[in-house]
N, C-alpha and C positions, 0 to 999 in steps of 0.2 A: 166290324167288318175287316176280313184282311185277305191277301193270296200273297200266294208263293209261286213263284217261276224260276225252274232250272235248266240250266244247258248244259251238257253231258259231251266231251269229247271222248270216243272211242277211239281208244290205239292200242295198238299190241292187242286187240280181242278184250280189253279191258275199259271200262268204263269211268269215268275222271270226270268231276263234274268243275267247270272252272270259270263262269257263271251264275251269278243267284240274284234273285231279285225279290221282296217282299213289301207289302206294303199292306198298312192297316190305316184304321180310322175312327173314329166317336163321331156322333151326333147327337144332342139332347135338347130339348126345348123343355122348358122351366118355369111353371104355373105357381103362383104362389097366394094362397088367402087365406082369411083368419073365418073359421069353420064354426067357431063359438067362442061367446067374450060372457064372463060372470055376468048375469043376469043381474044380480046383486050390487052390482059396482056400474049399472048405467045410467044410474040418475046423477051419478055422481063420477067421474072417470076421472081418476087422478093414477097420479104414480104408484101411490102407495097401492091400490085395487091391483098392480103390476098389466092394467089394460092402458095401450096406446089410445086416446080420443079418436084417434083415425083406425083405428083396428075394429071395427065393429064388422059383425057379421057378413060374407063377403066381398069385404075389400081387401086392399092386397097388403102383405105383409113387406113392414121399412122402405118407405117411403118419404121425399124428400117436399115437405109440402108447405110453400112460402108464395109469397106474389110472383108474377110472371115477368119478368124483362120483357117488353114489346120494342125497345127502340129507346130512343133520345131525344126530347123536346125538340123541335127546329125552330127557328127564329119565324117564319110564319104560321106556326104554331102558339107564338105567346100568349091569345089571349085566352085559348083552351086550357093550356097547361097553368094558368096564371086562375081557373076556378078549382084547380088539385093543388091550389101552393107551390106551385115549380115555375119555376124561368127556364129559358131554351137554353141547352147543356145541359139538362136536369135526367133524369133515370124518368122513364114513363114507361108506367106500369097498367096492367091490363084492367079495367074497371068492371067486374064482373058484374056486380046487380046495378049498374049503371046511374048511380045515384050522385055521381062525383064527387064522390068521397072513398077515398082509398085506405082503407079498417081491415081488418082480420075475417070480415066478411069477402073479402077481396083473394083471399087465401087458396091458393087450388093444389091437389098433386101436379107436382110438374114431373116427375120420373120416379126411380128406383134403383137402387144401385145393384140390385142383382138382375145380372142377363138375361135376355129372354129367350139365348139360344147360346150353347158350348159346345166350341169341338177342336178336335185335334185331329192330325193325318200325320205316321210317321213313315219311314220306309227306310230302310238299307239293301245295298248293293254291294256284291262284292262279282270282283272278276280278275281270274288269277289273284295274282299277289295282292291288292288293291281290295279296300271297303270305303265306302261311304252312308253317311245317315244322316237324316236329318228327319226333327221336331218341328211341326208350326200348330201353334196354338191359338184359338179364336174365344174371345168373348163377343157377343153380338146384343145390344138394346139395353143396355144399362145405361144410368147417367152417374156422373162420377159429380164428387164437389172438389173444387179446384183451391189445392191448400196454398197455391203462389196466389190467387185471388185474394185468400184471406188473410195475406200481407201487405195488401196494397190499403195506403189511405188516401182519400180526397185531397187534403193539404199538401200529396206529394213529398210527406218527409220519410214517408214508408216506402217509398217506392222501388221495387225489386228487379224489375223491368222495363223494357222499353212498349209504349204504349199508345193508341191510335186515339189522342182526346181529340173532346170536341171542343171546337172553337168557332167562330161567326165564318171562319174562311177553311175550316174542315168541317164540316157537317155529316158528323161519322155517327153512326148508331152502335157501334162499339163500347166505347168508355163515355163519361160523363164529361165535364168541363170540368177544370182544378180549381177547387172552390178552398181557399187559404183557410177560412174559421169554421171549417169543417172536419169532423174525425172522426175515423171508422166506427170506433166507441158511442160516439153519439149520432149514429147514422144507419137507421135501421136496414132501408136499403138497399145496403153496402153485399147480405148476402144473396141480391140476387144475381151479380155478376159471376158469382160460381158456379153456377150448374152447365156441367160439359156433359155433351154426346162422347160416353167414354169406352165406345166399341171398336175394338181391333183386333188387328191378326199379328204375330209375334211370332218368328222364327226360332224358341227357344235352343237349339241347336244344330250346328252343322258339324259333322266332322270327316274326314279324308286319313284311312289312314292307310301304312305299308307295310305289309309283313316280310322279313327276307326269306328268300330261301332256306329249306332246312340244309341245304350243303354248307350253305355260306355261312347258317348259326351255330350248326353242330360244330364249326373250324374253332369257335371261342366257346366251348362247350355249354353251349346256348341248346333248348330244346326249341324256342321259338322269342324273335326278335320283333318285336313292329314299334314304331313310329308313328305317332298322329298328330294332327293338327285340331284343334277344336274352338268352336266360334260360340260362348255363351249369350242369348239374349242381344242378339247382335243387332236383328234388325227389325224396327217396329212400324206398322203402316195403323193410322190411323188420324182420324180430324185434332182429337186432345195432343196427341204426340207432334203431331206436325206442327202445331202451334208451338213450340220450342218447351214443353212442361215434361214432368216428372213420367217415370212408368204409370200407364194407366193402368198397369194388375195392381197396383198397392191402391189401387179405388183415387184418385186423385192428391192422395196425401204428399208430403214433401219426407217423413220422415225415415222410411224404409225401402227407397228404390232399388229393385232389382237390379246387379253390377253387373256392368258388360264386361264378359272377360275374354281372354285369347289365350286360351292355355296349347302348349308344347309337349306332348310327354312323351313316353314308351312304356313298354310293358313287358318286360324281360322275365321268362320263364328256362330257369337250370334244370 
């Protein structure tokens, strides 16, 4: 979807347009399932058959499917959490067939990393000498896994950040307690504190820019002179971002974050 708007000044019987305005857009929502899985390979579903266990017949494709974070042991909680083997400060997790025992039967989809709605809206404007544009980019209903999460260990020797534990006189459902003879490695889990709501909107660019006059370029035999200012990936709104972590387009990871840049240029044509 896009339009275009122009303003036309007439002078001298002649028409000058010195004004313009354009603006377009995407919208997509994004359905994803596995439509058919080797017949062949379901009594048995391994790797090697190249079928996911979770891909069977309409369900959704890459998915993130581990126990549930409900919250944190409380200290009046102890003698519940104390029939699932936990102490208050402990990770309490969702007990799905209700048997109080927390096994791989306990296991659910909790999200997916691809969105379930994309879109952008761009637009540039120019008037007289003067342009501007600007990018915003949206991903919507994806979960991301959070690769600073999976730096953190229980014993605190990993620790990468500043972080909300629990303790008898914080009773935060956040982080767990700091448990010293504890580590990530042997702490299964450890990944359920990564799964983030990893939907936002990203102003991939803005830019401002000024063209001079062709009297003023033709004097330094210039055909045309401009000047711009440009704001890469500058500014990001969303739950994962505001929690102080990485770009949520690189999916949660730490490795490849999108660089915010402030480029200066021109663009000189003789």
């Amino acid at each position: 979807m896009s339009f275009l708007i122009a303003v036309a000044n007439h002078k001298g019987g002649v028409a000058k347009t010195t004004t313009t305005f354009s603006l377009g857009g995407t919208l997509a929502h994004a359905g994803y399932e596995v439509l058919l899985v080797d017949l062949d390979c379901q009594a048995n579903l391994t790797q090697a058959c190249g079928v996911d266990p979770l891909q069977t017949s309409g369900s959704i494709i890459n998915v993130f499917y581990d126990w549930e974070k409900i919250g944190i042991w409380q200290t009046d909680e102890e003698e519940i959490a104390t029939l699932y083997g936990s102490d208050p400060g402990d990770i309490k997790l969702r007990d799905v067939v209700y048997d109080s025992v927390i096994n791989d039967e306990d296991r659910v989809v909790l999200g997916t990393p691809r969105p379930k709605w994309t879109g952008g809206l761009n637009s540039t404007m120019n008037y007289k000498n003067i342009d501007f544009s600007f990018f915003v980019y949206a991903r919507v209903g994806q979960m991301v896994s959070d690769g600073v999460e999976g730096m953190w260990s229980p014993d605190c020797r990993e620790s990468s950040m500043e972080r909300n534990y629990w303790t008898p006189n914080n009773p935060t459902n956040e982080y767990p307690r700091v448990n010293p003879g504890l580590t990530r490695s042997g702490w299964s889990e450890a990944t359920t504190l990564r799964y983030k709501d990893g939907s936002f909107v990203k102003v991939k660019d803005i830019t401002l820019g000024y063209t001079l006059p062709a009297s003023i370029s033709s004097k330094a035999a210039m055909t045309s002179f401009r000047i711009y200012v440009s704001a890469k990936n500058y500014l990001c709104f969303g739950k994962f971002f505001a929690q102080g972590r990485y770009d949520p387009e690189g999916g949660g990871g730490t490795g490849f974050p999108s660089p915010k840049m402030l480029i200066v240029g021109a663009n000189v044509t003789f």
